[in-house]
N, C-alpha and C positions, 0 to 999 in steps of 0.2 A: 745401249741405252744408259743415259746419265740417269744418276741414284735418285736428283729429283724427277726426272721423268718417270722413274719406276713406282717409286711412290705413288704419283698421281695417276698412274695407270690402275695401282692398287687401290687408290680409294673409290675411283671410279666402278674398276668392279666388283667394289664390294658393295657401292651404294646401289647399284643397278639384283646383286642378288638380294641387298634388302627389301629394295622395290619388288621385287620382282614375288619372294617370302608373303608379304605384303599384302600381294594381289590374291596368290592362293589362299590367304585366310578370310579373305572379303568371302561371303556370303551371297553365292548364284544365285541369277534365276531359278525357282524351284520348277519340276517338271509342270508341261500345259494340261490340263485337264481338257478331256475329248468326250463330254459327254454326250453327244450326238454320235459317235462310233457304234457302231456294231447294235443299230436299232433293233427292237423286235417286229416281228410281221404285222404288216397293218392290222389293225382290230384288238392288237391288246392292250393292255394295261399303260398307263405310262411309265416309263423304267422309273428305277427306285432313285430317289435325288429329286425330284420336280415337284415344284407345287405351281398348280395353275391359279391366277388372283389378276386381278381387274383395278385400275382406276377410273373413276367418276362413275358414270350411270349406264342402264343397259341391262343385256344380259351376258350374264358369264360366261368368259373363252372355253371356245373347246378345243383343247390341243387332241393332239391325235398322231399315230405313224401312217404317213400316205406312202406311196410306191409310188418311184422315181427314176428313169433309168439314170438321168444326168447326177444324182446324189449319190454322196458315200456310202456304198452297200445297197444301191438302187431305194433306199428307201430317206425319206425325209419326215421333220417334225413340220406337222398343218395346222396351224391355224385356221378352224372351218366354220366359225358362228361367223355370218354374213350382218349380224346388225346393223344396220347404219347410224343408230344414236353417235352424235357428232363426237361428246364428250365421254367416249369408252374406250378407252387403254387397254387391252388383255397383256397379261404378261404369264410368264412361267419361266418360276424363278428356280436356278442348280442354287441346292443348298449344301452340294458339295465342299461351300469353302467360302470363305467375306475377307477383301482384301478390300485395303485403300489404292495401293498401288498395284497397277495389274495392265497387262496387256491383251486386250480381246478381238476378238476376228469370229467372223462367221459369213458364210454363204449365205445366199437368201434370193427365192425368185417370186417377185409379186404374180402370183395367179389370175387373182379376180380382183374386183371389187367397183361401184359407180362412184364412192365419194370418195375414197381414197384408197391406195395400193400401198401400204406403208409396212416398212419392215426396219426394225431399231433394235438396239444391244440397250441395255440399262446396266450401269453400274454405282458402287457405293449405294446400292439399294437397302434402306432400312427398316420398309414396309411398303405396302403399295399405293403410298401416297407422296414418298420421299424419298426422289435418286437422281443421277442424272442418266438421259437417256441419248443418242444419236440415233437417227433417224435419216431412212433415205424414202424417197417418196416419187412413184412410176408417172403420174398422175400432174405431178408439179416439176420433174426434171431439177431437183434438188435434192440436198444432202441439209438438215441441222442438223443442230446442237440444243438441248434443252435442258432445265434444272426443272424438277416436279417440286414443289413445298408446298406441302399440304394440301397432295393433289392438285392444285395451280400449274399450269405448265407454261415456263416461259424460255422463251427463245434466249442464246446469250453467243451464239452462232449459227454460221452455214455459209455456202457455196455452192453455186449450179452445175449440175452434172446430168449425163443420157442416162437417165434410171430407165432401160426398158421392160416394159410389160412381157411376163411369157420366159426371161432370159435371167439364166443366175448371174448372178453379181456379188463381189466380196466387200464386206462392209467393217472397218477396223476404228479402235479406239484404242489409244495409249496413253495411259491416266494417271500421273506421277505428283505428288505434289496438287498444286494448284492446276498446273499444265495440264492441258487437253489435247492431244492432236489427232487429226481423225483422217482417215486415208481411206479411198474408194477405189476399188478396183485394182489396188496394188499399190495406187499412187499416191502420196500424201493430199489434202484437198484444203485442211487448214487448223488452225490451232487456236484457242484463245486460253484465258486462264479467269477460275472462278474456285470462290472458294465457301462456297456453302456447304459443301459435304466431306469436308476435312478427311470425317474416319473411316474406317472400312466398313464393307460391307458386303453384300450379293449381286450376282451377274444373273438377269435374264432377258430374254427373248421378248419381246413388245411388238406389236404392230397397234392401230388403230382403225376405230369405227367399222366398217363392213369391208376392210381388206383380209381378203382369203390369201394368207403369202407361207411359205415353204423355206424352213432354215434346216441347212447341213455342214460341216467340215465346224463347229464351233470350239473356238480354242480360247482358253483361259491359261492366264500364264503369270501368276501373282509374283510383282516385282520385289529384290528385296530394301 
């Protein structure tokens, strides 16, 4: 090998071990939080991390551990107050951790409900009248995207998708930046970008009005 090819083989690999230096000092994914893991037996307490809270009117969610055989460790978190008031949100929010950037997933099977079957992830949640929410709904064969401000809920996405009644389904949101993208069942379903809720904030569990729906396998995975 001539002297100038050896050089440039040398600076090559040394730019590639700086790169390379570089990456190891970047700052991972921190580990997913699994706070649906390893439920208690139906009838107790809620585990320790959860506060259950409502937007708009009605009466108050009652979350709860149901028994599941299809859920992680046969048991699932229920959403069981049947109210139909149109404009009642129940949420229950992991106060585990407030991340802007973050990656979340969760199982979720609509059980019951007449006016709607709705099961949603909320993130960048500040209180329970200011976050953004996704939502899949058994009832309407779709998937949105919504922004709450000041309890206000408005659409700023969505896509039609087989939400069946009775059947788990995985429901994800990857939330970086302005970016949104949201993936149903494995598969990406769409993305827009909104920037009302910049900072971080809390990941919870949401359905609406009188749907009785069932969340398990929930993964939080604050980006860095």
């Amino acid at each position: 090998m001539t002297p100038r090819r050896t050089l440039l083989a040398s600076g090559i690999a040394a730019a590639l071990a700086a790169a390379f230096r570089y990456a190891q000092a970047q700052p991972g994914p921190r580990p997913a939080a699994t706070p649906l893991d390893a439920l208690p037996p139906p009838g107790s307490p809620l585990p320790s991390g959860f506060e259950p809270a409502r937007t708009g009117r009605g009466k108050p969610a009652r979350w709860e551990v149901a028994a599941d055989d299809a859920a992680e460790g046969r048991r699932a978190m229920e959403q069981a107050e049947a109210d139909p008031t149109d404009v009642r949100y129940p949420l229950l929010i992991w106060r585990g951790l407030a991340a802007a950037d973050v990656d979340v997933s969760v199982r979720f099977k609509a059980v019951s409900g007449r006016n709607d079957q709705a099961a949603g992830l909320a993130v960048r949640l500040t209180d329970a009248d200011n976050y953004l929410v996704v939502r899949a709904n058994a009832l309407e064969d779709n998937v949105r995207l919504y922004r709450v401000v000041r309890g206000d809920r408005q659409q700023i996405g969505g896509a039609s998708a087989k939400v069946s009644s009775g059947e788990w389904h995985s429901l994800a949101l990857h939330a970086v930046g302005p970016r949104l993208a949201v993936s149903f069942d494995g598969k990406p379903l769409f993305a827009v970008e909104d920037r009302t809720f910049p900072g971080p904030g809390r990941v919870a569990l949401w359905t609406k009005a009188d749907s009785v729906t069932r969340f398990s396998n929930l993964r939080i995975t604050p980006l860095p």
